[in-house]
C-alpha positions as CSV (number, residue, x, y, z in Angstrom):
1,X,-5.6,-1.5,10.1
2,X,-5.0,-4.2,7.8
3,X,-3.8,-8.0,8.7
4,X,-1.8,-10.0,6.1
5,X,-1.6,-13.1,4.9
6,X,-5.5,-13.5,6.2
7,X,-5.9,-16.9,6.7
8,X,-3.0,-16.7,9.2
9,X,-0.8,-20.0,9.8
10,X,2.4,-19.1,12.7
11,X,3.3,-15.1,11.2
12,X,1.3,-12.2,10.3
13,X,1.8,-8.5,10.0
14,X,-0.4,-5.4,11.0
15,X,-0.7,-2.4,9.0
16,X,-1.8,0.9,10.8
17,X,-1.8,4.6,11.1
18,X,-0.8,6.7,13.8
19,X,-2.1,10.7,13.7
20,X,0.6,11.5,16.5
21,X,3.7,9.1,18.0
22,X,2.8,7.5,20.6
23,X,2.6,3.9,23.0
24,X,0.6,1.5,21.2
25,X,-1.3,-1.9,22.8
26,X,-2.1,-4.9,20.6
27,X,-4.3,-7.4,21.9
28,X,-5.6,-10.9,19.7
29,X,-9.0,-12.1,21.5
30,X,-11.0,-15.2,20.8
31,X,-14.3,-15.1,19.5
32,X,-15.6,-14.3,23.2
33,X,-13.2,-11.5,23.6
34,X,-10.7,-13.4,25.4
35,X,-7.2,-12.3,25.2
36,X,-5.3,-14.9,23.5
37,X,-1.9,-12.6,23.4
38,X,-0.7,-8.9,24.3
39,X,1.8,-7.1,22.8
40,X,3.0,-2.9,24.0
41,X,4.8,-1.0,21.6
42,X,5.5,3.4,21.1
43,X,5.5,4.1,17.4
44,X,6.4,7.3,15.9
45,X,3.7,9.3,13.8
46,X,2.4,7.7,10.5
47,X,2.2,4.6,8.6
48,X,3.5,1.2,10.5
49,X,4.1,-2.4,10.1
50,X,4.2,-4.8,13.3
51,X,5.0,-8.5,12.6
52,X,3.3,-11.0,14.8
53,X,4.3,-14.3,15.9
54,X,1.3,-16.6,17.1
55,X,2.3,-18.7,20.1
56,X,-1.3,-20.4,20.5
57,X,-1.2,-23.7,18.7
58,X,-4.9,-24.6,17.6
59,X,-7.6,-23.5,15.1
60,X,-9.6,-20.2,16.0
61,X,-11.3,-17.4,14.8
62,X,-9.2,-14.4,16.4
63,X,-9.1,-10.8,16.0
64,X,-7.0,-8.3,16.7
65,X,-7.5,-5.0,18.6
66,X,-4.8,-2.1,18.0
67,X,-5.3,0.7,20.5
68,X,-3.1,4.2,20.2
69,X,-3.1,7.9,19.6
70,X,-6.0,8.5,17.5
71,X,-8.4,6.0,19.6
72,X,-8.8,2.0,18.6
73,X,-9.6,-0.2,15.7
74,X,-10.1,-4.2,15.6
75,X,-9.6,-6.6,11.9
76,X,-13.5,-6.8,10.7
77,X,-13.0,-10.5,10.2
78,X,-10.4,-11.6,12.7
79,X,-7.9,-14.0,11.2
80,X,-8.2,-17.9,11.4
81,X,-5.4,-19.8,12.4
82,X,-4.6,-23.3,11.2
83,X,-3.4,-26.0,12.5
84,X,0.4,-26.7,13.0
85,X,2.5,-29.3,12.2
């Protein structure tokens, strides 16, 4: 999975693979593994985009969890959201 732009300001979108279609769960945790935001989605097999909007409003280190068909995978780095204005 791959997360772009990374730095993240309001918008980013997810890049993944899926062996088989199937339901897929999203989660962006905190540092702590606290879940920040959720999103469900089913997916047909192959390559995908999913386009994020962040509805926290303060500067964290977060990282994002996909889990599907084929098992789960989480950003290495998380994404670090600035401030708005």
């Amino acid at each position: 999975m791959a997360v772009h732009p990374n730095p993240v300001n309001d918008r980013f979108t997810a890049t993944y693979y899926l062996p088989e279609a199937g339901a897929v769960a999203f989660r962006l945790t905190d540092a702590t593994g606290r879940v920040m935001q959720s999103v469900q989605t089913r997916n047909e097999k192959g390559y995908q985009q999913m386009e994020f909007e962040l509805i926290i409003r303060c500067r964290l280190l977060l990282f994002l969890h996909l889990e599907g068909p084929g098992g789960t995978d989480a950003t290495g780095n998380g994404a670090e959201v600035e401030e708005f204005d």
